[in-house]
C-alpha positions in Angstrom: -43.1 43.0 149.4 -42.0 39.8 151.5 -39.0 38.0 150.7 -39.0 34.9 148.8 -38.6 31.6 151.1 -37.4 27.9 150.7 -40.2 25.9 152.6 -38.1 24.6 156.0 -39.3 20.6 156.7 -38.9 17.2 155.7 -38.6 17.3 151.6 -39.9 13.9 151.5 -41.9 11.2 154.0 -40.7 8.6 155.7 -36.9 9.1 154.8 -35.0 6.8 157.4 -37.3 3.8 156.1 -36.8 4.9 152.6 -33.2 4.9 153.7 -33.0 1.5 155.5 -35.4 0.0 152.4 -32.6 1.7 149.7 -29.7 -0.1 151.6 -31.3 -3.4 151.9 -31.3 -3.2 147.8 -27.3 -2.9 147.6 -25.0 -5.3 148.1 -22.8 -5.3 151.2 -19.8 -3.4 149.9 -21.2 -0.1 148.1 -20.2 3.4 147.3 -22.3 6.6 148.3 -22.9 6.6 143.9 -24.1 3.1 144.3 -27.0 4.5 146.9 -27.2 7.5 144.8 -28.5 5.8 141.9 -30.5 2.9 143.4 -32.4 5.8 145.9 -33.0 7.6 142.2 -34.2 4.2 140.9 -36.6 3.6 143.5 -37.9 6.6 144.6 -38.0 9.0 141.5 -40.6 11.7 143.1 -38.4 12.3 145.9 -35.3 12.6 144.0 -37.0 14.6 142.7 -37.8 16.8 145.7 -34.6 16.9 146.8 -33.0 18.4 143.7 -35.8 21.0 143.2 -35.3 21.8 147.0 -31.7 22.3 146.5 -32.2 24.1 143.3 -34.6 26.6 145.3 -31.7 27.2 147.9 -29.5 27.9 144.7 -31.7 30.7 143.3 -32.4 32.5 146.2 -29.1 32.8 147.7 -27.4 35.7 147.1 -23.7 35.5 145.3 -21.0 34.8 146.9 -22.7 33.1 150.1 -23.6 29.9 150.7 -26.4 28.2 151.6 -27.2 25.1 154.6 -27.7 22.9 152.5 -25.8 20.5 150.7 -25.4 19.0 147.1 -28.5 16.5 146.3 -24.8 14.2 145.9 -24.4 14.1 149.6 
């Protein structure tokens, strides 16, 4: 029996002008929250992705270790 797998790749298209499109929404002076929320506001689906990507990561790794990748947060 093979053993279960996160998919490796991009979780979602054209991220650095999703990015760049996300910070021309806030205002000059804005916290990593403030992105957090617009991103989520304008891009649902990928939010989305990301969570469920990270939530994969979660699940499959064993207790006590960690895993590469970070908190949909950061």
């Amino acid at each position: 029996m093979a053993r279960a797998r996160v998919p490796k790749g991009q979780v979602f298209v054209k991220k650095e002008e999703k990015i760049v499109k996300t910070l021309n929404n806030l205002k000059l002076t804005h916290s990593d929250e403030d992105f957090i929320l617009k991103f989520q506001d304008l891009y649902p689906n990928d939010w989305q992705k990301i969570v469920t990507r990270y939530e994969a990561h979660e699940k499959l790794t064993p207790k006590g270790k960690s895993h590469p990748m970070p908190k949909p947060e950061k």
